[in-house]
C-alpha positions in Angstrom: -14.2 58.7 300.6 -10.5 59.1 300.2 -8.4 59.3 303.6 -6.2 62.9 304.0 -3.0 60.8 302.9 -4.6 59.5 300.4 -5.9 62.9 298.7 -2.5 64.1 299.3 -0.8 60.9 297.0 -3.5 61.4 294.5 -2.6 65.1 293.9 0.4 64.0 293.7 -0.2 61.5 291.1 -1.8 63.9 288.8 0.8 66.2 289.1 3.1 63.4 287.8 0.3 63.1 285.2 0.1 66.5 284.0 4.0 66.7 283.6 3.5 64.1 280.9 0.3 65.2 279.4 -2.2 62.5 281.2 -5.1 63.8 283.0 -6.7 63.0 286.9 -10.3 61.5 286.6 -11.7 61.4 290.3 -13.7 58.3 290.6 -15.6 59.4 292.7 -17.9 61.5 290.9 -17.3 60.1 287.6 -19.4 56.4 287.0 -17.8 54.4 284.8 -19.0 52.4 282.1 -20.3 48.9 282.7 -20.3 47.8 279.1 -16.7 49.1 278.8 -15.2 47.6 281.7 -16.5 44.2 280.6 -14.2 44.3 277.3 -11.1 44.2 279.6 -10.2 40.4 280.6 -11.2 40.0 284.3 -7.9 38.2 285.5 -5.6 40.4 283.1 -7.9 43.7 284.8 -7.2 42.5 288.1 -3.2 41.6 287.3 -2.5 44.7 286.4 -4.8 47.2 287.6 -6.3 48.4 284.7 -9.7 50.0 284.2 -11.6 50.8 281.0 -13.6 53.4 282.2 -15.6 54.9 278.6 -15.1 55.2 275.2 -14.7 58.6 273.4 -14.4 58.5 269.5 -13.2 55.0 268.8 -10.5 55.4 272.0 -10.9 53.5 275.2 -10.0 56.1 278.5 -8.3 53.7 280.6 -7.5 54.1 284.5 -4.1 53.4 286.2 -3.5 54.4 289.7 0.3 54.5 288.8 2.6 55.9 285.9 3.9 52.2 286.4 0.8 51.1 284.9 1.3 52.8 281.8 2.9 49.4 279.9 0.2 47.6 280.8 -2.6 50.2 278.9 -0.3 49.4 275.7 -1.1 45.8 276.8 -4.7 45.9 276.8 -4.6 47.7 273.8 -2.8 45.2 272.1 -5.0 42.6 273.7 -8.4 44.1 272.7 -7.1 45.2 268.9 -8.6 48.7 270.0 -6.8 52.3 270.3 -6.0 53.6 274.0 -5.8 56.4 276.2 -4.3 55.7 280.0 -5.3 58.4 282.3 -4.7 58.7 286.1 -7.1 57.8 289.1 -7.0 56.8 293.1 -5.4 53.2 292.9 -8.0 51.8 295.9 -10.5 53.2 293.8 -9.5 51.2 290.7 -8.9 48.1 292.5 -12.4 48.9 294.4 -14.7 49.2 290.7 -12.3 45.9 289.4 -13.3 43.7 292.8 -17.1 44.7 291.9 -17.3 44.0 288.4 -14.8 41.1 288.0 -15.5 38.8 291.2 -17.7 36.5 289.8 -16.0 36.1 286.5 -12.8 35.7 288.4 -13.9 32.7 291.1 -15.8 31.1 288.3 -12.7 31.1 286.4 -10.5 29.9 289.4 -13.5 27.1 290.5 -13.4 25.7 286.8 -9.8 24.7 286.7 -9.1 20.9 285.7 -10.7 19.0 288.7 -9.2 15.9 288.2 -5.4 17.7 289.5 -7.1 16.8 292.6 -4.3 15.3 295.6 -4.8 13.5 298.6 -4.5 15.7 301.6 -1.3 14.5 303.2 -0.5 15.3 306.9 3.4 15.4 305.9 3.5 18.3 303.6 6.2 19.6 303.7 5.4 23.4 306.0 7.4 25.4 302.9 5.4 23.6 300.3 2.5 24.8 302.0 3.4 28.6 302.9 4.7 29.0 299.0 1.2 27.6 298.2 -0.7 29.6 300.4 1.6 33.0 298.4 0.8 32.0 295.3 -1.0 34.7 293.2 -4.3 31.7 292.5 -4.4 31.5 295.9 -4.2 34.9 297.3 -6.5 36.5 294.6 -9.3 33.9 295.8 -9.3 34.8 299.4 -9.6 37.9 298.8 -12.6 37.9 296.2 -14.0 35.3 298.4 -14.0 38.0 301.4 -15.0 41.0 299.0 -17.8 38.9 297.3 -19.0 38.2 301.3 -19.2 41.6 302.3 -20.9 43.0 298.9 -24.1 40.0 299.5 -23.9 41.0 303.3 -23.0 37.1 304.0 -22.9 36.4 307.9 -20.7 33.6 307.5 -18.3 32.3 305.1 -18.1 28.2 305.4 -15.1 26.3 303.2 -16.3 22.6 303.4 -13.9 19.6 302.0 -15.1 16.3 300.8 -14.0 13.1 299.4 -13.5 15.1 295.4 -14.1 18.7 295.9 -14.5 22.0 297.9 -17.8 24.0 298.6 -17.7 27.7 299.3 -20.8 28.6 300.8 -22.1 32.3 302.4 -24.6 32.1 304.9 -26.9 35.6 303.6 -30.1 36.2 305.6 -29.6 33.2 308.1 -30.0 30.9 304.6 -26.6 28.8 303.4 -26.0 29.6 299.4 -23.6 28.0 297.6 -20.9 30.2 296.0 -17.8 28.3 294.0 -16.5 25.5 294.3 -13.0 25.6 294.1 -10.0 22.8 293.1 -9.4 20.2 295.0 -5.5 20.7 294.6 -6.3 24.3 296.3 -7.8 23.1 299.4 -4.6 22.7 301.4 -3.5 26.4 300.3 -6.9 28.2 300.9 -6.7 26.8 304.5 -2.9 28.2 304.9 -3.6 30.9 303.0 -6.5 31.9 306.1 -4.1 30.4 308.9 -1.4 32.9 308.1 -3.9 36.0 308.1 -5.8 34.9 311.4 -2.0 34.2 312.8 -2.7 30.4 313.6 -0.3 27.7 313.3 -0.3 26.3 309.4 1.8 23.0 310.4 -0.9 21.8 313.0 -4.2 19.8 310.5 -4.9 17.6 313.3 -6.9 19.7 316.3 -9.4 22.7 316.1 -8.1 26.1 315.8 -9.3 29.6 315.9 -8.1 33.2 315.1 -9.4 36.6 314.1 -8.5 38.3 311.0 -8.5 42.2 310.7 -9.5 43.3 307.0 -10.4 46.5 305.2 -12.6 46.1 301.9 -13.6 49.3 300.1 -12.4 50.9 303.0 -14.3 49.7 305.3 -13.1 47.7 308.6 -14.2 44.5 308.7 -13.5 41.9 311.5 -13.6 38.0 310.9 -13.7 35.3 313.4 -12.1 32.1 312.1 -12.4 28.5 313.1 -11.2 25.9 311.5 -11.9 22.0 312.4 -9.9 18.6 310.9 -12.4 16.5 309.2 -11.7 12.9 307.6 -11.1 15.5 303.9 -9.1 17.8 305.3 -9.7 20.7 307.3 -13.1 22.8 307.2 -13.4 26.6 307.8 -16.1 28.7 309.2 -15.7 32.5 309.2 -17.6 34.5 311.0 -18.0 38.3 309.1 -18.1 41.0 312.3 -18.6 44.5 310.0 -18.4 47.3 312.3 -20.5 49.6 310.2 -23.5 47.7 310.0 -23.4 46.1 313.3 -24.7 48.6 315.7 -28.2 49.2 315.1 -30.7 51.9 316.9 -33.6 50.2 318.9 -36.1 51.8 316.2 -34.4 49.8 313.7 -34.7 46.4 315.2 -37.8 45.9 313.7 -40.5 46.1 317.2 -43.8 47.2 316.5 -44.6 50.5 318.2 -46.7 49.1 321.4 -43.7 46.7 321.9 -41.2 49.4 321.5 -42.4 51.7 324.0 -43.1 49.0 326.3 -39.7 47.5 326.0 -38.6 51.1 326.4 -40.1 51.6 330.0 -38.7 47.7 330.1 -35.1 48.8 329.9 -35.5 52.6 331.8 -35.7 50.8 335.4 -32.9 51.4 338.2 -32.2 47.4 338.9 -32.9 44.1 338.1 -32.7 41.4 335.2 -33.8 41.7 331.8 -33.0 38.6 329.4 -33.4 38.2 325.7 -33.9 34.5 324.6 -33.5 33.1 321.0 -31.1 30.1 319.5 -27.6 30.9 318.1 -28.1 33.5 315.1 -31.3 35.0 316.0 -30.1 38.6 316.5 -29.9 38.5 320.5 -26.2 40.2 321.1 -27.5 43.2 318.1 -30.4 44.1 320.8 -28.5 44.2 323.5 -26.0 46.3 321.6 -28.9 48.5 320.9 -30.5 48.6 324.6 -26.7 49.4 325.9 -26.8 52.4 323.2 -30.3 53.8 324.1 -29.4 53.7 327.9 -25.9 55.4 327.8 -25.6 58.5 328.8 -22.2 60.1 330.3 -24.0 59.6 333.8 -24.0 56.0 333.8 -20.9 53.6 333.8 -21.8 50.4 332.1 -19.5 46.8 331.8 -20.4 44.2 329.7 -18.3 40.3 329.7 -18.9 38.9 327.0 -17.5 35.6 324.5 -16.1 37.4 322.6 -16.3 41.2 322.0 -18.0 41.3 318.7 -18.4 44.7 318.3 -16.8 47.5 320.3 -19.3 50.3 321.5 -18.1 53.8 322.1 -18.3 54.8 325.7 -18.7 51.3 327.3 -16.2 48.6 329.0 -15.9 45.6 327.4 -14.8 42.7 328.2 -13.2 39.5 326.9 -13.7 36.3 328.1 -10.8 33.7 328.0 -11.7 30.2 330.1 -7.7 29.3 329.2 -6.4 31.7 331.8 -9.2 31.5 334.3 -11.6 34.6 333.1 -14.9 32.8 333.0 -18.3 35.1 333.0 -18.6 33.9 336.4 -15.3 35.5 337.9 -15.7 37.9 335.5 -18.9 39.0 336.7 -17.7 38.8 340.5 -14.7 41.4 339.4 -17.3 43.8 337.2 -19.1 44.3 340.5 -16.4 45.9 342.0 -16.1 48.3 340.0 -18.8 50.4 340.1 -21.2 49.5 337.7 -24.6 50.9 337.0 -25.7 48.3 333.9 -23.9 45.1 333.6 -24.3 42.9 330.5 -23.9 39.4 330.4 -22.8 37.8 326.7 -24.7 34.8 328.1 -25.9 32.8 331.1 -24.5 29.3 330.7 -24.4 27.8 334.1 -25.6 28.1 337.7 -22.7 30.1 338.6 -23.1 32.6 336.3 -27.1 33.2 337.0 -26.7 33.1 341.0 -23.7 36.2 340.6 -25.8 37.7 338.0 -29.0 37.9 340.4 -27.2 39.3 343.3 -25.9 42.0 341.0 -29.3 42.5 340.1 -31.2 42.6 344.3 -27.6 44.2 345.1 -28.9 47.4 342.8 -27.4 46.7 339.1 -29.7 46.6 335.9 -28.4 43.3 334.6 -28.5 42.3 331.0 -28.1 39.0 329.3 -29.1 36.0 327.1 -30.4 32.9 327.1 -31.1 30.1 324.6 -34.9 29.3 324.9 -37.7 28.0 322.7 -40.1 31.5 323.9 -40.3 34.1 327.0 -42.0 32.4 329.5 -39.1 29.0 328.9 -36.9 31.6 330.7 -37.8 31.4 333.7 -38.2 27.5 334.0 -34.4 27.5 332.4 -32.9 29.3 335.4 -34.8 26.9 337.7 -33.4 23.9 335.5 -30.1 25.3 336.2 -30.5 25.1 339.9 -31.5 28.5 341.0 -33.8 28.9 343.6 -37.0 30.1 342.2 -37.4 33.3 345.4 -34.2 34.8 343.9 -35.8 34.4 340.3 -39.1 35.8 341.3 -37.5 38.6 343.5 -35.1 39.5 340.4 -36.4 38.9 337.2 -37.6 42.0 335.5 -38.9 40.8 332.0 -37.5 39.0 329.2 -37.7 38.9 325.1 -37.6 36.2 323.1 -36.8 37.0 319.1 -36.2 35.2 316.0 -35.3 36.8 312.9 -37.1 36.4 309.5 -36.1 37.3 306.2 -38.2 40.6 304.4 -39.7 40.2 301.9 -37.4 42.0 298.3 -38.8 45.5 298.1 -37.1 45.3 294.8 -39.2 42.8 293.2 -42.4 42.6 295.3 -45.4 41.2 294.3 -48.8 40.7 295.3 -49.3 37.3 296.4 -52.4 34.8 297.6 -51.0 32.4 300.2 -52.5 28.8 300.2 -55.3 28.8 303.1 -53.5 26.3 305.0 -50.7 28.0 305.9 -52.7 31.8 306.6 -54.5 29.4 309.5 -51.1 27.8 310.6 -50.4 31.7 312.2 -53.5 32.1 312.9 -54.8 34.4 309.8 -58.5 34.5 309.6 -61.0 35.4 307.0 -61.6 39.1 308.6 -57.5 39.4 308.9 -57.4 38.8 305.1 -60.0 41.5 303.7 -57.3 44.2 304.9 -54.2 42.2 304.3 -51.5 43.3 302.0 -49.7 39.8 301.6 -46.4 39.6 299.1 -43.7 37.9 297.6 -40.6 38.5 296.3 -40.1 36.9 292.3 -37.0 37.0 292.6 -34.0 39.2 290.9 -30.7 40.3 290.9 -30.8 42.2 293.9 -31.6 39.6 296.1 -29.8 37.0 294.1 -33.0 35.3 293.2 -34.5 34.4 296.4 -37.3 36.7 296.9 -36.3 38.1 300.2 -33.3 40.9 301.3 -32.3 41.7 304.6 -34.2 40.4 307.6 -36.4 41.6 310.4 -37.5 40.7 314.4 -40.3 39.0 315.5 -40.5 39.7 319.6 -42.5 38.4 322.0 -41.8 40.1 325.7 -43.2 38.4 328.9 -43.0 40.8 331.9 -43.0 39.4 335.6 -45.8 40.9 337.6 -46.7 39.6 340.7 -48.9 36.6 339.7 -45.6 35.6 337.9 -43.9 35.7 340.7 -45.8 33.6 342.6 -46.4 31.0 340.0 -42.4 30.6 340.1 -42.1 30.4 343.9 -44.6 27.2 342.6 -42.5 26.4 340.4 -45.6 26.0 337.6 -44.9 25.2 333.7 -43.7 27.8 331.2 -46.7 26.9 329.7 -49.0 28.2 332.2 -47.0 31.0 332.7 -47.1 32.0 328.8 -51.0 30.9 329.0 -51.6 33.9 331.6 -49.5 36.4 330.1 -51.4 35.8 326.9 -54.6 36.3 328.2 -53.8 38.8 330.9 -51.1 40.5 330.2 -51.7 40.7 326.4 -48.7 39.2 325.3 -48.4 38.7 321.7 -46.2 35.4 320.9 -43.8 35.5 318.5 -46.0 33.8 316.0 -48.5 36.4 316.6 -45.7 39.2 315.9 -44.9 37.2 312.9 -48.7 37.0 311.3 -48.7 41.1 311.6 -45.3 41.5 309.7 -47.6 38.8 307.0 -50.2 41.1 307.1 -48.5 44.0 306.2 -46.7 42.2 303.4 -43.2 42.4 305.4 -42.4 38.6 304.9 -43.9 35.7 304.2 -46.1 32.9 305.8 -43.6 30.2 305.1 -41.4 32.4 306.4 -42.6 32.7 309.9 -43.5 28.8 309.9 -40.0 28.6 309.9 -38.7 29.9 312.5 -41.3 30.4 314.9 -43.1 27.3 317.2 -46.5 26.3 315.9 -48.8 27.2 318.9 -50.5 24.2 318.3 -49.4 21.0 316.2 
């Protein structure tokens, strides 16, 4: 949706336009024509900002968000030996349908220059050799498609990785690494100063690690990146974490919990004090839950703090803050300030040390509801962590409230869905028995252009939630095994594991068995 100032520069534009006989097309509402933006040449398209839109008797209507433009419509006409008719449109708009339909063309294009131009990375380039390289058009026009091509697959991560003769460009899309381009050698050196300069690091220093953010909008919407870059023995390799404020934020409904777990979790999270952790390795979805708890449990009532490593996403109505070790502002004297200050829910980004969980359980017996994460093979591993840690296991017992572990697996491509009969052996690996099958609706994905021929789009949670009830307690005053703990809660409390969460999502053709094997422990090997 155009901006105010932006409607305001387009009626201007077409009232340029109509002084000279050209007419406004709003893109808006009007689709253009695949097959006809294809006859334009993607780099020429891009150049100039030129759209072929449709044909109407024998004449090409083509787009220009500028009576500047109008040279280069003669151009394409030229170019394409066909007759032309320029007409007006919202330049962001233009650019927008060009980046959609040209991207791949484009980095193919740029990826299949001469490879053997390749040069040795040298440390004593000169630092105006490398800013002019990192302004040149090549250069510029691939960082941008490579952000614009991340954001349209819903890539996680972008990862630019040098070796000995070339450079990979891979997108981490639904916790899965795909390869995208592979660019010139000879651009290695610029790509990387090309990021530097927009994350504002320092382009002369290629021997230590580095990091910076990077502030973008793409199709109008406002996308964060968090960059790190590392010196490796082929030059320097760059990881970019994609933040994208409107997809972020998700409702607890939309995590993916089964209705018994949801309510459960919901009387979980309604209680005055106490800690409540969510467990899972790095990527499994743990900071979007707690994002989603904080949500369900605002209300203009409470005042609620969160520390965290680093602010990810900013949620409306909530103090955040940033953690920076550098100057002294670690979670632990974070968390002894946040105290102070009145809180009524404190979150945690993560529990890391003994510090940290012995201020975070006082908050918690001192009258807090205290949120955070740890990293944890299941539930029950939770509480035999903190006790690694050096925590004595009465103030564990006398604070812990309940904790979730979660992994996420990938669904299964609505799209291109298909029945499916998985092999027997892996049905019994998660524990899928002959009855489960007569009512099963199991599926697979063939693969197609939606989900870039994998089968699977988008991802879901499988939970398992362990609550502390009095036996619990006392079996950590005893300091007994996760595993006994996890053996109880399975057979009295009813716990479903998280490879018992994942067989149901199987069963109800959600994802696949392979699927959950991967990600979630075996129960038994």
């Amino acid at each position: 949706m155009a901006t105010n100032l932006q409607q305001i520069e387009n009626a201007k534009l077409a009232e340029r336009g109509r002084a000279i006989g050209l007419d406004f097309i709003d893109l808006e509402s009007f689709r253009p024509d695949p097959a006809v933006i294809a006859l334009a040449p993607g780099d020429f398209a891009l150049r100039c900002q030129v759209l072929p839109i449709r044909e109407e008797n024998g004449t090409l209507l083509v787009a220009i968000g500028s009576l500047e433009n109008l040279q280069a419509v003669d151009d394409l006409g030229v170019l394409l030996g066909r007759s032309v008719r320029p007409v007006l449109a919202d330049p962001s708009l233009i650019r927008s349908h060009i980046e959609e339909h040209f991207l791949e063309q484009i980095l193919s294009g740029l990826s299949g220059e001469d490879q053997a131009a390749a040069t040795d990375i040298d440390e004593s380039t000169d630092l105006a050799d490398l800013q002019k390289m990192a302004g040149e058009t090549a250069v510029v026009q691939m960082v941008n498609l490579i952000f614009a091509q991340a954001v349209r697959d819903g890539a996680s991560d972008i990862h630019i990785e040098p070796y000995e003769r070339e450079v990979k460009v891979r997108y981490r899309i639904d916790g899965m690494l795909q390869e995208l381009i592979r660019p010139p050698k000879r651009m290695q050196a610029a790509l990387i100063s090309r990021i530097k300069i927009l994350g504002e690091m320092n382009i002369a220093e290629r021997r230590l690690p580095q990091d910076g953010r990077i502030k973008i909008t793409i199709a109008g919407r406002p996308i964060d990146v968090r960059v790190s870059i590392v010196p490796t023995v082929f030059g320097e390799r760059c990881v970019m974490r994609i933040l994208d404020k409107t997809t972020a934020l998700l409702g607890l409904e939309e995590l993916g919990m089964s209705p018994d777990l949801l309510q459960r979790f919901r009387k979980v999270i309604s209680i005055p004090h106490g800690i409540i952790l969510v467990t899972g390795p790095t990527g499994s979805g743990k900071s979007t839950t707690l994002y989603a708890v904080l949500q369900e449990i605002w209300s203009p009532t409470t005042n609620i703090l969160t520390i965290e490593d680093p602010v990810e996403y900013q949620v409306p109505g909530i103090g955040q803050i940033q953690v920076r070790p550098s100057i002294g502002l670690t979670f632990a004297n974070g968390l002894r300030n946040i105290v102070r200050q009145d809180p009524d829910v404190v979150m945690v980004g993560e529990i890391r040390d003994q510090e940290t969980a012995e201020i975070a359980i006082h908050a918690a017996l001192t009258g807090h509801l205290v949120f955070s994460t740890l990293h944890t093979n299941d539930a029950p591993g939770a509480v035999t962590r903190l006790l690694d840690m050096g925590v004595e296991p009465y103030l564990v017992a006398s604070s812990l409230v309940g904790v979730l572990a979660q992994r996420l697996v990938r669904r299964v491509c609505e799209n291109c869905a298909v029945p499916d009969r998985p092999a027997p052996e892996l049905l019994q690996a998660i524990g899928i028995g002959p009855e489960d099958q007569r009512t099963a609706n199991f599926r697979r994905g063939e693969g197609c252009e939606k989900c870039q021929g994998s089968g699977f789009k988008g991802r879901i949670g499988v939970f398992e939630m362990f609550l502390v009830d009095e036996e619990i307690r006392r079996m950590t005053v005893d300091r007994k095994s996760s595993t006994v703990m996890k053996q109880y809660a399975v057979e009295k409390q009813g716990m479903r594991t998280l490879l018992g969460d994942g067989k149901n999502l199987v069963l109800q053709g959600r994802t696949t068995p392979e699927e959950v094997l991967r990600v979630c422990q075996r129960e038994a090997f």
